[in-house]
N, C-alpha and C positions, 0 to 999 in steps of 0.2 A: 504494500500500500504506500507506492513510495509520492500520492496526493499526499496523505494524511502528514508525512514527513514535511511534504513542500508546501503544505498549509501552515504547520504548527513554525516554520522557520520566518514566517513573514510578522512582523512588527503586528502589535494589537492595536494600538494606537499611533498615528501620523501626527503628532500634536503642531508641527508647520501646518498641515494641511488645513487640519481642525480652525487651527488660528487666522491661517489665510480668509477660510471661508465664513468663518465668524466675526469677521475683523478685530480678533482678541476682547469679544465681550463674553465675560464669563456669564450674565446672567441669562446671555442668551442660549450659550453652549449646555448651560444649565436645561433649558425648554426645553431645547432640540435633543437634549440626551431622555428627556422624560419621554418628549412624545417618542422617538424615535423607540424605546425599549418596550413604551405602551404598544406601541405597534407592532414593533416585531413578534411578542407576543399573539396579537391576532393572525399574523402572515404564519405562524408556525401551527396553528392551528389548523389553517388553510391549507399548507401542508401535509397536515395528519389526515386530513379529510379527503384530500387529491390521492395517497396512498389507498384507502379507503373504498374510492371511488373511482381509481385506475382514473384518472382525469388530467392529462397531461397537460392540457393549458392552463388550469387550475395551478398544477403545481410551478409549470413557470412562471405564472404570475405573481404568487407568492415571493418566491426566487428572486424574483426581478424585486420585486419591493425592499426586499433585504438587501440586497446587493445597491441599489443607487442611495438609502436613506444612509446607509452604513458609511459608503464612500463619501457620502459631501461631508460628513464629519468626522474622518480620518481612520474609522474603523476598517482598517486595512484588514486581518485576516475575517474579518467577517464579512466582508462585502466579497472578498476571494470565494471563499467557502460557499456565497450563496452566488454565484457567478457560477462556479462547477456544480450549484445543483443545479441551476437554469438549463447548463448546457447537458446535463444529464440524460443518457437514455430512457431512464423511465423511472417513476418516482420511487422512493426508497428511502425505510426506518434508519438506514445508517447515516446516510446524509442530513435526513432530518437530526440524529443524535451529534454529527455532527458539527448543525449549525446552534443543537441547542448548546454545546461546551462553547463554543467560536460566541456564542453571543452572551453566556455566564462571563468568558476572558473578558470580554467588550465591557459590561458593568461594573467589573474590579477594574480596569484600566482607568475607563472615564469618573467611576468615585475617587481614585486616587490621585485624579488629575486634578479633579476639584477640589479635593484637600489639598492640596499644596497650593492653593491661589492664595 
């Protein structure tokens, strides 16, 4: 599984990125990390259901959600992770286990971001 290798070696947090695209306001990096975690919650749900439901465009849609909200805010291996579920052959519990650890790393990164503001 040499993904799961080239997944877990990519940066959790892009804090340039983050910064770039928030123009260094913390309360706003603050929103965008609440809605963003609220939501990917729903899209993984989305996901369990596309499983469920053999429903491919379901699950890319999901995928795709995860993958552009993660990236504008510098959640680098989890916008990767759901990037390789998008492009995925067909939906699957391991990818979704997957993106649930890639998106647990993603909440410890961005809480520890904002403790150190």
């Amino acid at each position: 599984m040499t993904e799961r290798k080239d997944m877990a070696s990519l940066p959790v947090l892009d804090r340039e990125e983050l910064n770039h695209n928030t123009m260094h306001d913390r309360a706003l990096q603050e929103e965008l990390f609440d809605l963003m975690f609220d939501q990917t919650g729903v899209y993984l749900n989305q996901l369990r259901d596309a499983i469920a439901a053999r429903d491919v465009g379901a699950w890319k849609a999901g995928a795709h959600g995860i993958k552009g909200t993660a990236r504008s805010l510098g959640l680098i291996r989890l916008s990767q992770t759901a990037a390789h579920a998008e492009t995925s052959a067909r939906p699957s519990p391991t990818v979704v286990a997957l993106l649930e650890t890639a998106c647990s790393d993603a909440k410890k990164a961005a809480s520890a971001y904002l403790a150190d503001s």
